[in-house]
C-alpha positions as a Markdown table, in Angstrom:
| # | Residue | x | y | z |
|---|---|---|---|---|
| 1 | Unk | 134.8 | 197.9 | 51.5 |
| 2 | Unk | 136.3 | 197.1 | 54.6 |
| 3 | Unk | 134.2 | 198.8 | 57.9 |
| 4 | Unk | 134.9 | 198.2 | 61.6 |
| 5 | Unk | 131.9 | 198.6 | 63.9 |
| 6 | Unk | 132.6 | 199.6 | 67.3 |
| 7 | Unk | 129.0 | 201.1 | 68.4 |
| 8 | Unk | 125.6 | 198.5 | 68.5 |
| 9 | Unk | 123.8 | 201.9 | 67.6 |
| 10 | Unk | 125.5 | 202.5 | 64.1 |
| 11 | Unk | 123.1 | 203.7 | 62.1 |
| 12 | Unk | 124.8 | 201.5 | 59.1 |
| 13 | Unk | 123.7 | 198.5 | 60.7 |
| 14 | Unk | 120.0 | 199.1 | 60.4 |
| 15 | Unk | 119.1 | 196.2 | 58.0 |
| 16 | Unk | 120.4 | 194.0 | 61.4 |
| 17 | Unk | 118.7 | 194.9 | 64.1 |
| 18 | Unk | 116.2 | 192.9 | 66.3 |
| 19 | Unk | 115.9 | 190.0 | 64.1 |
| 20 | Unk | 114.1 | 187.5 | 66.6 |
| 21 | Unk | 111.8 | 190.0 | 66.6 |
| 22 | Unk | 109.1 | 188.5 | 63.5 |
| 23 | Unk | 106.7 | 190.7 | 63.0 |
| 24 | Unk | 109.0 | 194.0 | 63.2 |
| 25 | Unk | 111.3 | 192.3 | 60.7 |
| 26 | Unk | 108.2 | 191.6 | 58.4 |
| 27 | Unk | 107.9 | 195.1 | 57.9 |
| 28 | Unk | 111.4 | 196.1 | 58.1 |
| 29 | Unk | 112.2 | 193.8 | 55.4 |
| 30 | Unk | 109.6 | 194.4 | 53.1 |
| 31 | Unk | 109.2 | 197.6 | 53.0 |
| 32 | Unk | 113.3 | 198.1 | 52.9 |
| 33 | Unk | 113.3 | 195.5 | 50.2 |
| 34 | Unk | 115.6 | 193.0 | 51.6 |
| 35 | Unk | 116.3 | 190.1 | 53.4 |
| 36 | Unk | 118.9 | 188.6 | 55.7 |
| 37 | Unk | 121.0 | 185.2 | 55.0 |
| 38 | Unk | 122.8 | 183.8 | 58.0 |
| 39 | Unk | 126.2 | 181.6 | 57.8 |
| 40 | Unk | 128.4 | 181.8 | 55.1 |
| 41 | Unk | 126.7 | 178.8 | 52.7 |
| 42 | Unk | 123.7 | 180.5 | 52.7 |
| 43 | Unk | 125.2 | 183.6 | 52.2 |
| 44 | Unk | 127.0 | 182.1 | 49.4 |
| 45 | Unk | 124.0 | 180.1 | 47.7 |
| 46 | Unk | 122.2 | 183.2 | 47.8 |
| 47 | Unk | 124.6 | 185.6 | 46.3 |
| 48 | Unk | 125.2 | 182.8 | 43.4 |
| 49 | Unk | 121.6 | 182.5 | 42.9 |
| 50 | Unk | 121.8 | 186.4 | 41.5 |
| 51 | Unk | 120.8 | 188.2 | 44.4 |
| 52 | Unk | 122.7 | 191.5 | 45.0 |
| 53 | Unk | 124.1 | 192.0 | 48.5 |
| 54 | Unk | 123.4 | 195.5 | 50.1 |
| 55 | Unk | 126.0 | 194.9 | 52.7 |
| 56 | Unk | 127.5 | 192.1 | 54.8 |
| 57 | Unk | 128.0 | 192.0 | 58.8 |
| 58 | Unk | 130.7 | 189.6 | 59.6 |
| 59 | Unk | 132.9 | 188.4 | 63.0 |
| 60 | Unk | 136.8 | 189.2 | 61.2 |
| 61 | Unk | 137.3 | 184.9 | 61.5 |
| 62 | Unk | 134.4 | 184.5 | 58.4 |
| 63 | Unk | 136.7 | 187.3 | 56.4 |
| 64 | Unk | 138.7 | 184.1 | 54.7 |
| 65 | Unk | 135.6 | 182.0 | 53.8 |
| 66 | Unk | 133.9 | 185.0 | 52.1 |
| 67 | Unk | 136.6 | 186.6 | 50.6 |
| 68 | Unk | 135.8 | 185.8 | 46.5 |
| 69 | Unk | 132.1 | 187.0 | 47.5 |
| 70 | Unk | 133.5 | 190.4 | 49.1 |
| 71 | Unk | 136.4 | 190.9 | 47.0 |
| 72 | Unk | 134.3 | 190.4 | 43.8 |
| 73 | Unk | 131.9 | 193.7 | 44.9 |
| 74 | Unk | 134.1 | 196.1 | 46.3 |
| 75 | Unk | 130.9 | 198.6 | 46.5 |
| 76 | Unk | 129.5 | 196.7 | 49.3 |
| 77 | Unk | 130.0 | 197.3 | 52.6 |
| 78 | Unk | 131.7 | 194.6 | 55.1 |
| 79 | Unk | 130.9 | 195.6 | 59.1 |
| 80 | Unk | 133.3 | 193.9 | 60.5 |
| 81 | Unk | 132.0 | 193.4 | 64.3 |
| 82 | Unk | 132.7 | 190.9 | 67.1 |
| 83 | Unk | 130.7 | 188.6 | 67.8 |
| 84 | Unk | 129.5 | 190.0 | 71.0 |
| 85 | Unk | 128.7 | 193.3 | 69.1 |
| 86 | Unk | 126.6 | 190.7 | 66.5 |
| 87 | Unk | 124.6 | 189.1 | 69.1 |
| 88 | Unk | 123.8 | 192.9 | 70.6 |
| 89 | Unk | 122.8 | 194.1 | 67.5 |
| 90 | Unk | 120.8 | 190.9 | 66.3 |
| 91 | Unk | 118.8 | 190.4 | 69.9 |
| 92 | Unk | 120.6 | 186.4 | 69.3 |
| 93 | Unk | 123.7 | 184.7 | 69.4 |
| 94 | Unk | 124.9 | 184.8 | 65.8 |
| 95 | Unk | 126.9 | 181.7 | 66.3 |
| 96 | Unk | 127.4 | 181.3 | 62.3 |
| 97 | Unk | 129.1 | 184.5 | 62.5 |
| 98 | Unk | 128.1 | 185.7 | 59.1 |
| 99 | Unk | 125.1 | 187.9 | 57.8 |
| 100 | Unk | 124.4 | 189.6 | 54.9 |
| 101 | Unk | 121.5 | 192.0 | 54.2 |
| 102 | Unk | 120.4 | 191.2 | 50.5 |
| 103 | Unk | 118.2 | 193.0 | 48.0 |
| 104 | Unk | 114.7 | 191.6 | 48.1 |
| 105 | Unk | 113.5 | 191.3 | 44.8 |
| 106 | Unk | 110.3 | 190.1 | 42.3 |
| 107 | Unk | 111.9 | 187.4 | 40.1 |
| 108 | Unk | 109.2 | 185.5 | 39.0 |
| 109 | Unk | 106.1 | 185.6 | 38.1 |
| 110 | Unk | 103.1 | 182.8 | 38.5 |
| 111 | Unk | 103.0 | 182.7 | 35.0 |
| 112 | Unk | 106.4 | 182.6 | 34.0 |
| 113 | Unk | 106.4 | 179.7 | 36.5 |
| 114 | Unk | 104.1 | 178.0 | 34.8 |
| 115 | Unk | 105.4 | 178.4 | 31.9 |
| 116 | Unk | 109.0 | 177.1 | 32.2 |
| 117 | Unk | 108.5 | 174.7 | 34.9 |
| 118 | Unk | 107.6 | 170.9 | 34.7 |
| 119 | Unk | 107.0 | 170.5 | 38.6 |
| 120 | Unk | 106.2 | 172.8 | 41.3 |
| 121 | Unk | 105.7 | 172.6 | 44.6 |
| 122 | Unk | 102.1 | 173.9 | 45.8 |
| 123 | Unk | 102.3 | 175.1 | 49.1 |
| 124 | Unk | 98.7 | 176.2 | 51.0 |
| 125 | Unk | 99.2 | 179.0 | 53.9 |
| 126 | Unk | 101.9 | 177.1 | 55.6 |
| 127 | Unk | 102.9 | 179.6 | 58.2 |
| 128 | Unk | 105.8 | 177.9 | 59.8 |
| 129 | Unk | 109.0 | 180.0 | 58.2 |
| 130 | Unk | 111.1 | 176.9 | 59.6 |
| 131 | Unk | 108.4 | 174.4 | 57.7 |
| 132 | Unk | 108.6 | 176.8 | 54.5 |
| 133 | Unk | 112.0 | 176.3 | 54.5 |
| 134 | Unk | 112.4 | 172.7 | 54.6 |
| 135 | Unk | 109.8 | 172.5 | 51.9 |
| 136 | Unk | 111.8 | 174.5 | 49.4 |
| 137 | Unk | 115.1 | 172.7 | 50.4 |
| 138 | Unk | 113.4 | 169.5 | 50.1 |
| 139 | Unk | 111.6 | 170.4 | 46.7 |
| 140 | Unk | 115.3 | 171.0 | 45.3 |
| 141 | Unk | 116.9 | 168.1 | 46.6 |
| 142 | Unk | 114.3 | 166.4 | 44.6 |
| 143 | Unk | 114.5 | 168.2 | 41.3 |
| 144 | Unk | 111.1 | 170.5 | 41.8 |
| 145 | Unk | 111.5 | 173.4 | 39.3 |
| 146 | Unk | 109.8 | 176.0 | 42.2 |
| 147 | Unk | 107.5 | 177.1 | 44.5 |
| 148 | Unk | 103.6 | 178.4 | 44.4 |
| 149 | Unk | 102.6 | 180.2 | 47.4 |
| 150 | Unk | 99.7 | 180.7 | 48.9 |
| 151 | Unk | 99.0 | 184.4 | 49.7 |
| 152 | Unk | 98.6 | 183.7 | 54.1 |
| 153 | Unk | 102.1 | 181.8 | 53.5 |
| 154 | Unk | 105.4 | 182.4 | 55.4 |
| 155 | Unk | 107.7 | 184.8 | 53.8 |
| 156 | Unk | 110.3 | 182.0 | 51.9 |
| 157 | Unk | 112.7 | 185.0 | 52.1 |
| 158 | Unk | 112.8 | 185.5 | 56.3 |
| 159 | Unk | 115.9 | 184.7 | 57.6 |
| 160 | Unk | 114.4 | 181.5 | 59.3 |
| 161 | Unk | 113.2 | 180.1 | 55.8 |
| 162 | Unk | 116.2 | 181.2 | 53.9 |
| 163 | Unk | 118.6 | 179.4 | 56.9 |
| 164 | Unk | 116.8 | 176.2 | 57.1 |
| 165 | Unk | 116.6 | 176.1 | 53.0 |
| 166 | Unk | 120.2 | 177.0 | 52.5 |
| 167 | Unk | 119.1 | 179.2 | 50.0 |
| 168 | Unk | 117.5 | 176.8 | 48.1 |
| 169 | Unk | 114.6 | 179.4 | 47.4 |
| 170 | Unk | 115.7 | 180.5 | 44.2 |
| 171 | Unk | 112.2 | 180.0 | 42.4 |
| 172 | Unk | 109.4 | 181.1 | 44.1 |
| 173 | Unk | 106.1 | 183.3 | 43.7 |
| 174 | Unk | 102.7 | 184.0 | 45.6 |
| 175 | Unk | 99.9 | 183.5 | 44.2 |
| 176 | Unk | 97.3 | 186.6 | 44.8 |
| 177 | Unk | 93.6 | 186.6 | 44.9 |
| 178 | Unk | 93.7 | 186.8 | 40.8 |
| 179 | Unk | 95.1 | 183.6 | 40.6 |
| 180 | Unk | 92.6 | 181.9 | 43.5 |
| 181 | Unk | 89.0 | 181.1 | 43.1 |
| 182 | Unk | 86.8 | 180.1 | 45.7 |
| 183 | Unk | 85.0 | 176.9 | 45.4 |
């Protein structure tokens, strides 16, 4: 579903706006249930890991390289917008051209981790969305089954994490205070 954008203030691109701004996107996303993937092979990685796309905001020159993605869920909407339109909407220059706004959703459990995993990567309130990131891109490179977070960690499904993992975050959980003792 093909949309032109002409207007920054379109209501339709709501799951978009002001993402440099952290701590408004932390509630935005979590409580809209979703998060954003930027450039088209995180976009892709993420969409192929069996999360469902709410809607996609593209520059017209990405159209070609996300075709099979869009074409395949003709219920979700495409903004097409320039990329001028992007960066006003965004608060950044979107210079991969390519968003989508995905469904943010509970896949795993800690214990359904631990029970189908060999290794997993432990990670302790690392608060660095960037360092999060690398961590779960790393942890796949090497063949880690997933990730354990602590509950003060970075959100593995911000858009800074998801960009620098390229999606690699396809098995993660928190832990919460039931699953932490202090010693």
């Amino acid at each position: 579903m093909l949309i032109a954008v002409q207007d920054a203030g379109d209501p339709r691109l709501a799951d978009y706006v002001g993402l440099r701004e952290s701590s408004l996107r932390r509630s935005i996303e979590v409580a809209g249930g979703l998060f954003i993937a930027e450039g088209a092979k995180v976009i892709r990685r993420a969409v192929e890991t069996g999360y469902r796309p709410r809607s996609f905001l593209l520059a017209e020159r990405w159209l070609d390289d996300l075709d099979d993605l869009v074409s395949a869920r003709p219920d979700v909407p495409v903004y097409l917008v320039s990329e001028a339109l992007a960066e006003q909407v965004t608060g950044f220059h979107v210079h991969r051209g390519a968003l989508a706004s995905l469904h943010r959703e509970a896949r795993h459990t800690v214990e359904g981790l631990l029970a189908t995993s060999r290794r997993l990567v432990v990670t302790e309130d690392v608060v660095d969305h960037a360092n999060l990131g690398a961590i779960a891109r790393s942890g796949a490179a090497l063949g880690w089954d997933g990730l354990l977070l602590s509950p003060r960690c970075a959100d593995p499904l911000y858009r800074r994490a998801v960009k620098t993992s390229m999606g690699a975050d396809r098995k993660s959980t928190r832990l919460n205070s039931s699953h932490v003792s202090e010693s």
